[in-house]
LOKE-208415 format. One record per residue (C-alpha): residue number from 1; residue in one letter; x, y, z. Coordinates in pm, 1 decimal, decimal comma. Example, Ala and Ser with C-alpha at 12.3 -4.5 7.8 and 13.67 -1.06 7.14 Angstrom:
// LOKE-208415
<k=1	r=A	c1=1230,0	c2=-450,0	c3=780,0> .
<k=2	r=S	c1=1367,0	c2=-106,0	c3=714,0> .
This chain:
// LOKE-208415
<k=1	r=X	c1=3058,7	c2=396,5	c3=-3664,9> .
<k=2	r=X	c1=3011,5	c2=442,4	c3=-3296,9> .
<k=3	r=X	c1=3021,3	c2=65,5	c3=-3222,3> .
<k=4	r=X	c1=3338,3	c2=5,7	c3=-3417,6> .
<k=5	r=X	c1=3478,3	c2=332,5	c3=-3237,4> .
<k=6	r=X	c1=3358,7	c2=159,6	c3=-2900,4> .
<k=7	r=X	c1=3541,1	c2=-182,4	c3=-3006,2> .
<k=8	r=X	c1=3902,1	c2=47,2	c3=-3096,5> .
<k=9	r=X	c1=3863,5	c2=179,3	c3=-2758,5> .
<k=10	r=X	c1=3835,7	c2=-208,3	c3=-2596,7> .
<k=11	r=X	c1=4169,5	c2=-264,3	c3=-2805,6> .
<k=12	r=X	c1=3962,5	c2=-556,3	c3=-3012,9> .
<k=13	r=X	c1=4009,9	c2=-448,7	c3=-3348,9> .
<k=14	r=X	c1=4260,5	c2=-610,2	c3=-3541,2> .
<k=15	r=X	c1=4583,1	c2=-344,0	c3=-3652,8> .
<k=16	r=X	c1=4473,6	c2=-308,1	c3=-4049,9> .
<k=17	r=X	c1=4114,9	c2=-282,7	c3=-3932,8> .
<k=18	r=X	c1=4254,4	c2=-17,4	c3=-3727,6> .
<k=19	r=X	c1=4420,2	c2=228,5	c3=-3941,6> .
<k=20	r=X	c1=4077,5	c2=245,2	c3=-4178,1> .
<k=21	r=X	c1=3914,9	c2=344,5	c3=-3905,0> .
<k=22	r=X	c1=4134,5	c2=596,1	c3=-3798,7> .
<k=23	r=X	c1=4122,4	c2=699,4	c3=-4170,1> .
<k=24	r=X	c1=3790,0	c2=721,4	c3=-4163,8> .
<k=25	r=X	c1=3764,5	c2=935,1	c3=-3825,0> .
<k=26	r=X	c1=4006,8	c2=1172,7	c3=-3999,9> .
<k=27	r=X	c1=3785,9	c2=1243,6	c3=-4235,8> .
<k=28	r=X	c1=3447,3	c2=1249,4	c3=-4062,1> .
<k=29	r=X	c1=3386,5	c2=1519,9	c3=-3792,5> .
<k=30	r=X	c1=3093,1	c2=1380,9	c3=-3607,8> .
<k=31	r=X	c1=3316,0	c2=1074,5	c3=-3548,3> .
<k=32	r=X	c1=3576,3	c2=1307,5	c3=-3420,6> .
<k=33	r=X	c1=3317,9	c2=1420,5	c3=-3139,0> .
<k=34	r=X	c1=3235,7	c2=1051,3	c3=-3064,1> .
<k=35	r=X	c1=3581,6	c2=976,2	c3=-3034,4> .
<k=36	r=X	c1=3658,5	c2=1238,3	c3=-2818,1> .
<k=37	r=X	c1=3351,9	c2=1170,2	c3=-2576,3> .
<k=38	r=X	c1=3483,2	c2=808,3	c3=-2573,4> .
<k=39	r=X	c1=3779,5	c2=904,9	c3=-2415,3> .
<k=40	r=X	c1=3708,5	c2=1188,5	c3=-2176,6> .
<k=41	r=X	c1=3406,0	c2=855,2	c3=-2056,8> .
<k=42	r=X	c1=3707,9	c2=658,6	c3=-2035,6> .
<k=43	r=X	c1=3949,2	c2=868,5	c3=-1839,9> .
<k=44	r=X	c1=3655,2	c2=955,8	c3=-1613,8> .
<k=45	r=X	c1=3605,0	c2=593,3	c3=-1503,8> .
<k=46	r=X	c1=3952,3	c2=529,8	c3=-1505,7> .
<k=47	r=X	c1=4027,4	c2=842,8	c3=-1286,5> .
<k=48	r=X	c1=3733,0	c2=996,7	c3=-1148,8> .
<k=49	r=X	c1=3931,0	c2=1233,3	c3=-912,8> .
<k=50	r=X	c1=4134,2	c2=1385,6	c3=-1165,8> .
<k=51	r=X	c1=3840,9	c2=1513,6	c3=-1378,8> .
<k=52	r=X	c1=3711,6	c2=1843,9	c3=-1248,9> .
<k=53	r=X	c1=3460,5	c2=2118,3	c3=-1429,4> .
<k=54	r=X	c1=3349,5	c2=2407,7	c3=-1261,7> .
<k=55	r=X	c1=3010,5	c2=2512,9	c3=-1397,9> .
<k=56	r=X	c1=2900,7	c2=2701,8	c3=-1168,2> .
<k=57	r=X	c1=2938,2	c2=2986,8	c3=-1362,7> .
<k=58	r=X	c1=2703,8	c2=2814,2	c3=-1624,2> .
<k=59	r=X	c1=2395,8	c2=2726,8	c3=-1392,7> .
<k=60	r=X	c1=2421,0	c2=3080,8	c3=-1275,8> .
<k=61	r=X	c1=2396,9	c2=3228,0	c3=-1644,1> .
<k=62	r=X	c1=2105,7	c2=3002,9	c3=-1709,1> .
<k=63	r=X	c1=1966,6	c2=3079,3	c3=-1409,3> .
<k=64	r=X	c1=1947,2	c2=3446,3	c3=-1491,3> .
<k=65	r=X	c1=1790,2	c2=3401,3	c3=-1865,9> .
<k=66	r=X	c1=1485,7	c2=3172,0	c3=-1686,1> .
<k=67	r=X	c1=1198,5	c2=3405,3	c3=-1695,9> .
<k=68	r=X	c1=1052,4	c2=3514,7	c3=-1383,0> .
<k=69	r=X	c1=702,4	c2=3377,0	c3=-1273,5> .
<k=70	r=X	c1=477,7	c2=3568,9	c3=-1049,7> .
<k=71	r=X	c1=189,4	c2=3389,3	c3=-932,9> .
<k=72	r=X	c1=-102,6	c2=3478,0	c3=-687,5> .
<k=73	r=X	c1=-68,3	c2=3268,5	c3=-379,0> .
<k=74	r=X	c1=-478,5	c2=3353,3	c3=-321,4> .
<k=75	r=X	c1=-576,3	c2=3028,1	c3=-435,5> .
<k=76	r=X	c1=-366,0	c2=2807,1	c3=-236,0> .
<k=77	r=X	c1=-465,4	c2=3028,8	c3=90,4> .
<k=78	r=X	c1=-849,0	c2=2987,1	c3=14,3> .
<k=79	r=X	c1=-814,7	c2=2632,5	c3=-27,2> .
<k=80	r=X	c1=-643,9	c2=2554,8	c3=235,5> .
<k=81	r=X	c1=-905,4	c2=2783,1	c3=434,1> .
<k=82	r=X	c1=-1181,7	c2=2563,4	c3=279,6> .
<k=83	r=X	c1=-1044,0	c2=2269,8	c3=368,1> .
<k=84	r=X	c1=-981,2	c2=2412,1	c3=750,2> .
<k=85	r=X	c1=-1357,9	c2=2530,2	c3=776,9> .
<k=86	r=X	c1=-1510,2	c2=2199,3	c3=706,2> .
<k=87	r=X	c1=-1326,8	c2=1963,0	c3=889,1> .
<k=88	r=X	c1=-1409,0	c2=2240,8	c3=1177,0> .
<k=89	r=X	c1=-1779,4	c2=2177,7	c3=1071,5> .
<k=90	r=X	c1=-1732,0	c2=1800,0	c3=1082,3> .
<k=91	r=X	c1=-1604,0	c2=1782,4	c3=1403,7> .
<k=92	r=X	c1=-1875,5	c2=2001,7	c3=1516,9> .
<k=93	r=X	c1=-2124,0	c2=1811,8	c3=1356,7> .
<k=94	r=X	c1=-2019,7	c2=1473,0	c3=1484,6> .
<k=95	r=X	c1=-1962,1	c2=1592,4	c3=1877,5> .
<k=96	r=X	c1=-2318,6	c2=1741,5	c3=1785,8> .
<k=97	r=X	c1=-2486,7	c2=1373,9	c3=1693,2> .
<k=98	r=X	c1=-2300,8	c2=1202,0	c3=1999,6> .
<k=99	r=X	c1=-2442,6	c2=1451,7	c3=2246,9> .
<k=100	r=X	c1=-2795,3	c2=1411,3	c3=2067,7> .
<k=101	r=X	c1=-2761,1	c2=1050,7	c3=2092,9> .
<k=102	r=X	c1=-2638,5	c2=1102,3	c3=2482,1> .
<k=103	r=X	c1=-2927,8	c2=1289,7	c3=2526,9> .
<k=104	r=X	c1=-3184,6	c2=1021,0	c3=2372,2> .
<k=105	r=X	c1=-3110,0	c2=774,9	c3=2661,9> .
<k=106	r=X	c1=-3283,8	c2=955,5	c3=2976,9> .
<k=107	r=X	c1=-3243,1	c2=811,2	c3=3362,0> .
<k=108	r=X	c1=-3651,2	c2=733,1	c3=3291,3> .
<k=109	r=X	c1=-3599,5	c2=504,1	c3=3049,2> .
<k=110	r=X	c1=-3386,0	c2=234,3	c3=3266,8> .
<k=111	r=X	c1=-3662,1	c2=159,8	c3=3525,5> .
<k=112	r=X	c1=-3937,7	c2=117,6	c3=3220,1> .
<k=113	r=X	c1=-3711,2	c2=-144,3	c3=3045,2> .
<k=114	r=X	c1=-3675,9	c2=-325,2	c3=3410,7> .
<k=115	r=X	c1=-4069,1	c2=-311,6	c3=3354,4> .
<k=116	r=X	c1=-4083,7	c2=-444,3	c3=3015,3> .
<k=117	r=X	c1=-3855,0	c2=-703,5	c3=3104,7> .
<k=118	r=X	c1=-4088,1	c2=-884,6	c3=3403,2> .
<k=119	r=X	c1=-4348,7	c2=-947,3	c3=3166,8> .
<k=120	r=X	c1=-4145,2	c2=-1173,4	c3=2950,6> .
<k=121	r=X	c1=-4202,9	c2=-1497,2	c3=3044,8> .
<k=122	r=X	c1=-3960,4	c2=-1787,2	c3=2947,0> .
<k=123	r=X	c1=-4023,5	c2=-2066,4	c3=2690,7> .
<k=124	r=X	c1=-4011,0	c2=-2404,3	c3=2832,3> .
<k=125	r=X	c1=-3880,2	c2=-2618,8	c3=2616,7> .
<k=126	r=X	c1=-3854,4	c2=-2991,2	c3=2612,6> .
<k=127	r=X	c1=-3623,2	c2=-3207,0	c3=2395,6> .
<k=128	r=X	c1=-3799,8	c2=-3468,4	c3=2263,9> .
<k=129	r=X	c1=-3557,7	c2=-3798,6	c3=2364,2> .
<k=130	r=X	c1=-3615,5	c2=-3915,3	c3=1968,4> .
<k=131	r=X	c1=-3508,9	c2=-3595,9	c3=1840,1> .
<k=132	r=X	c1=-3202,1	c2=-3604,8	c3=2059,0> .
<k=133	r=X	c1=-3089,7	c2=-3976,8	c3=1927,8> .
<k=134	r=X	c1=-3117,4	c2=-3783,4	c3=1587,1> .
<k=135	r=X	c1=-2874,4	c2=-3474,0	c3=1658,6> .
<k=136	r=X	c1=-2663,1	c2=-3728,4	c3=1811,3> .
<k=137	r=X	c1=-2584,0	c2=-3892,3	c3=1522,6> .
<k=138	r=X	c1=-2573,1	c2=-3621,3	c3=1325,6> .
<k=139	r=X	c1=-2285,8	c2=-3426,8	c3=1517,2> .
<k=140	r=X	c1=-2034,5	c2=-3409,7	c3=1172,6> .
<k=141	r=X	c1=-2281,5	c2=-3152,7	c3=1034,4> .
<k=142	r=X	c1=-2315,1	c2=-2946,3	c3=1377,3> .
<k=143	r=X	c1=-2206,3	c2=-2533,1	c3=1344,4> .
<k=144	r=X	c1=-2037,0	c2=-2638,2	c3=1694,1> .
<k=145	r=X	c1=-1776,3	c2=-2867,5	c3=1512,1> .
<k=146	r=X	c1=-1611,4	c2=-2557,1	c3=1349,8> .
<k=147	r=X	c1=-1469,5	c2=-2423,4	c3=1638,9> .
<k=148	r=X	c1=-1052,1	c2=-2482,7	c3=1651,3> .
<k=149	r=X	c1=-951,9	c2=-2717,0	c3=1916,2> .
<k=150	r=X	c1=-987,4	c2=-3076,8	c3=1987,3> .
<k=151	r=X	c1=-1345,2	c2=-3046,4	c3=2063,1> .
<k=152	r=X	c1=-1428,9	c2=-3128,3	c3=1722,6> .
<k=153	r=X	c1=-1276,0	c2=-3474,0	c3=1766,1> .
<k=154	r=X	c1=-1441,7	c2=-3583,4	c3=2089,4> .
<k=155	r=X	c1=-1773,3	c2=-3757,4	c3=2000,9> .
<k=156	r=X	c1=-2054,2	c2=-3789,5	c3=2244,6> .
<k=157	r=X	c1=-2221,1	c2=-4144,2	c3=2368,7> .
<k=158	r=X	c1=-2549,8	c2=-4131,9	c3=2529,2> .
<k=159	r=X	c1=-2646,6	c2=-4402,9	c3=2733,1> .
<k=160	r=X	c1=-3036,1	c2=-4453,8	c3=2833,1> .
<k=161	r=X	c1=-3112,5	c2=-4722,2	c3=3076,0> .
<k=162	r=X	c1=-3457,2	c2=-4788,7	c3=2926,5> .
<k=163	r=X	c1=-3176,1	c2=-4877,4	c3=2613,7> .
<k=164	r=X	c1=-3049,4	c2=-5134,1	c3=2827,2> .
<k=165	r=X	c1=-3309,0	c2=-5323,7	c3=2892,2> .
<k=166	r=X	c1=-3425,5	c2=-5413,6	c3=2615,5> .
């Protein structure tokens, strides 16, 4: 019924299709209340200015038959007391573990790592010329080829003049 009430409303019923529906919302009083909806939709959208209600008077009458609800606020003040006290405490806590830290690093430490670090001796280490030939031609598979750049497409020559010789 709605949907054929709709399609009156668009003026795309035919006239004898028409008149049984008007028959028909005569008779029926829930169709009465669509159609009447229909139109007060209709003249709102077609004059939106025009159309004024006032309930004011309304929201205030509901507003006064809502029942009152009175709540403790204790909770919400002791968690947000809770929550106060231990970021307090963290704070304390971690300007506590820097300054232990600090304090772990004494002015007589430096001079006995400058000790430790004369009795290292360095590692003399010799290429051996075969092994060289051998990373050579093996540069595609170098870690050094990943870097970005061109330096991945420059390949290195080496040139021995005991090589020439022969």
């Amino acid at each position: 019924m709605k949907h054929q009430i709709s399609t009156l409303m668009d003026g795309e019923l035919f006239e004898d299709e028409a008149d049984i529906l008007f028959d028909q919302i005569k008779r029926d009083e829930e169709a009465q209340c669509d159609w009447a909806m229909y139109h007060l939709i209709g003249d709102a959208l077609r004059q939106p200015e025009y159309i004024h209600q006032d309930i004011t008077a309304k929201v205030i009458e509901r507003l006064q038959n809502e029942p009152t609800v009175l709540a403790p606020r204790g909770n919400v003040l002791k968690q947000k007391a809770r929550v106060l006290a231990l970021s307090a405490a963290a704070s304390v806590l971690a300007v506590g573990v820097v300054a232990w830290m600090s304090l772990q690093i004494t002015p007589e430490a430096a001079p006995q790592m400058a000790m430790q670090q004369s009795n290292i001796r360095p590692v003399n280490m010799q290429i051996q010329p075969k092994s060289n030939d051998y990373l050579m031609a093996h540069q595609e598979f170098s870690p050094s080829n990943d870097m970005n750049g061109g330096a991945s497409y420059i390949r290195t020559v080496t040139y021995t003049p005991e090589e020439k010789s022969q």
